[in-house]
C-alpha positions as CSV (number, residue, x, y, z in Angstrom):
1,X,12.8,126.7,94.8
2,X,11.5,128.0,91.5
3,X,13.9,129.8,89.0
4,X,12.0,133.1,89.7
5,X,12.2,132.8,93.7
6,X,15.9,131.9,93.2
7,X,16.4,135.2,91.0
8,X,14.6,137.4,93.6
9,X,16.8,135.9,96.5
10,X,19.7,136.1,94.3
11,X,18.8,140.1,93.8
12,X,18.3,140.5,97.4
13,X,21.9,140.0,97.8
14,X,23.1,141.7,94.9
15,X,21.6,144.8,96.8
16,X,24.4,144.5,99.9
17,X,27.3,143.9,97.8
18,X,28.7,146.8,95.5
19,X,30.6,144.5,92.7
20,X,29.1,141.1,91.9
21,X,31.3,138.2,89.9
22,X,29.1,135.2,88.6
23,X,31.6,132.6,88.1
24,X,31.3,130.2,84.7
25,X,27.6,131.3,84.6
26,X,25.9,128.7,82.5
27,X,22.9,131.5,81.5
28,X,23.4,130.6,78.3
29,X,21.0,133.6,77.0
30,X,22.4,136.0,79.5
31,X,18.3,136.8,80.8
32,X,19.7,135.6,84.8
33,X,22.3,138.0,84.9
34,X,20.4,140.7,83.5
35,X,18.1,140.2,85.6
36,X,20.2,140.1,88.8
37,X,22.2,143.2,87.5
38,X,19.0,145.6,88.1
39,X,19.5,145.4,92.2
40,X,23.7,146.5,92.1
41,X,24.1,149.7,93.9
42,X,25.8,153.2,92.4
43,X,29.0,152.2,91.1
44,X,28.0,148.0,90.9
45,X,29.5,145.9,88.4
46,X,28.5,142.3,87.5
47,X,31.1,140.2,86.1
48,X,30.2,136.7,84.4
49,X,32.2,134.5,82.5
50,X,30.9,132.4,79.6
51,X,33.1,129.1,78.6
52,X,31.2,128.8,75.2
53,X,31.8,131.8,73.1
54,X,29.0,130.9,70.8
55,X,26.7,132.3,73.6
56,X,28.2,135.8,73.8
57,X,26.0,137.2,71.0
58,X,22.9,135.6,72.8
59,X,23.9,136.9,76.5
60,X,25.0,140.4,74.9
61,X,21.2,141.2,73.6
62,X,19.9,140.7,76.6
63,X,22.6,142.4,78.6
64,X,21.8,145.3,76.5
65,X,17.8,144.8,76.9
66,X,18.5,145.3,80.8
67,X,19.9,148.6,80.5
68,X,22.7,148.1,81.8
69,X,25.0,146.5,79.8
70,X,27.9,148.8,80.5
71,X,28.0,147.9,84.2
72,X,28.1,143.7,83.0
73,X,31.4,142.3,81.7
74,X,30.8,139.2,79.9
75,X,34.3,137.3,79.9
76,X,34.5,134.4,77.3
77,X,36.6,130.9,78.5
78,X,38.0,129.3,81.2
79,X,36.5,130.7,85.3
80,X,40.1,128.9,86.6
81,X,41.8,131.0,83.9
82,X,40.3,134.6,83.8
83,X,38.9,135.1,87.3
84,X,42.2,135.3,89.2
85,X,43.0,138.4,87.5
86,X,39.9,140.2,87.8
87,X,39.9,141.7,91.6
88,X,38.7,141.1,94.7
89,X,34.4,141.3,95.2
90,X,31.6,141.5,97.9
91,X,29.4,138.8,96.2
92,X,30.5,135.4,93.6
93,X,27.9,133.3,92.3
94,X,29.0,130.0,91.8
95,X,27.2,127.7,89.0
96,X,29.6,126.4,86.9
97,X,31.1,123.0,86.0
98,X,30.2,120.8,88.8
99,X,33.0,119.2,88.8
100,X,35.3,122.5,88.9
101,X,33.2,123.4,92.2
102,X,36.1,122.9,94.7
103,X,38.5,124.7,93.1
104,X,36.2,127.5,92.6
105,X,36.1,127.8,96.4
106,X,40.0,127.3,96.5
107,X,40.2,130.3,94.1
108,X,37.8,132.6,95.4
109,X,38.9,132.4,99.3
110,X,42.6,132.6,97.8
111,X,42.2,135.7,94.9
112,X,38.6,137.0,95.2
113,X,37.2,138.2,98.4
114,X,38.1,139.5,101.5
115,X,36.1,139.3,105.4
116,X,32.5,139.9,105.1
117,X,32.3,138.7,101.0
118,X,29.8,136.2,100.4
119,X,29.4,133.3,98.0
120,X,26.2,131.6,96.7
121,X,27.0,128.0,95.4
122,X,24.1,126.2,93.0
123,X,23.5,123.4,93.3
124,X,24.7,121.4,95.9
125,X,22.8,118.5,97.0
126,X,22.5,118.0,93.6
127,X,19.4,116.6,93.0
128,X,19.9,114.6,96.3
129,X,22.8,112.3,94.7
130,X,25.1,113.4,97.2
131,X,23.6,111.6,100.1
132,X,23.3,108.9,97.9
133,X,26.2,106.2,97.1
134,X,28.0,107.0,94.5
135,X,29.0,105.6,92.0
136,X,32.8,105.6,91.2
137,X,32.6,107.8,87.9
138,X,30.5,109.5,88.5
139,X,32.6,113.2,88.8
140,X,30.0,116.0,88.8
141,X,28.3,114.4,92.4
142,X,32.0,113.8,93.8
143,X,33.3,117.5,93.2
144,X,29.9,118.7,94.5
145,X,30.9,116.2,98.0
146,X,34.4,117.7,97.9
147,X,33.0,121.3,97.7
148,X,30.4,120.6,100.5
149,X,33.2,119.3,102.6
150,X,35.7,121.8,102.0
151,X,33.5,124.2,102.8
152,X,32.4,122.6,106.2
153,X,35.9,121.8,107.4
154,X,36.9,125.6,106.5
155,X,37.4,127.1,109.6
156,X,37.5,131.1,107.4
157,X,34.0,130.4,106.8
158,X,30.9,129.6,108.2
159,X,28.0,128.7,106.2
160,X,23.7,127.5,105.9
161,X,22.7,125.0,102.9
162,X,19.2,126.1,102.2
163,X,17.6,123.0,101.3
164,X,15.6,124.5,98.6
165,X,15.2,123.2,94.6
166,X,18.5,121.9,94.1
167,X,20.2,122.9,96.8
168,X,22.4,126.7,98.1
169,X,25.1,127.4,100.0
170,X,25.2,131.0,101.7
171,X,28.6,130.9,102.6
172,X,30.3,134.1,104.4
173,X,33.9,135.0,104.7
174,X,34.5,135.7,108.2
């Protein structure tokens, strides 16, 4: 899937939920999520967290360039760290540290949505590695098995891979 078909789908969804959360999004000139922010709904909010601070001034400019940089909340560090707090959403966006992937999933079911939220997971078949053997030290591919399973045994769930680019996983709460 190209970058721009994989923004229009992400948008799409934007549309049905009325707060978004990116998790760890790895923009790293902020032009995705500005982008994605134009379909919220009255009263939307996007929140995306950054681990490299040196990016903030980069992701800001173009936060502001959308016109809507007072419904996105850039949140500098750690996604395991800062998005507990932050509430409970309609739609998370996961693209972040592959290797972080299942506990992501562990954190959002537990602390950030509720029945009928959705999350998007990049990403996953990662660039087709994870049908492949693996090699032991290989940590991104493992996490990204780990997620895919968690996700299929999870009975809360149910979920479609769409085979597209690099792989994404619509998964809904039930």
């Amino acid at each position: 899937m190209s970058f721009c078909l994989c923004m229009v789908l992400t948008r799409c969804w934007v549309r049905f939920a009325r707060e978004i959360f990116f998790f760890f999004f790895q923009a790293e000139d902020g032009i995705r999520d500005a982008q994605e922010s134009r379909g919220l709904g009255e009263g939307g909010e996007l929140h995306t967290i950054e681990a490299n601070d040196e990016l903030e001034p980069i992701a800001s400019k173009y936060f502001i360039r959308s016109g809507l940089s007072g419904r996105i909340t850039l949140h500098i560090g750690s996604a395991l760290d800062i998005a507990p707090s932050l509430g409970v959403f309609d739609l998370i966006f996961i693209d972040g540290d592959k290797r972080e992937y299942p506990q992501y999933y562990d954190m959002a079911l537990s602390h950030l949505v509720r029945s009928g939220s959705y999350l998007l997971a990049d990403n996953i078949l990662w660039y087709g590695k994870v049908a492949e053997t693996v090699p032991v030290g290989d940590r991104h591919t493992w996490a990204i098995r780990e997620f895919n399973d968690r996700v299929l045994q999870d009975d809360r769930v149910e979920n479609v891979i769409l085979p597209i680019r690099d792989g994404l996983n619509l998964i809904r709460v039930k």
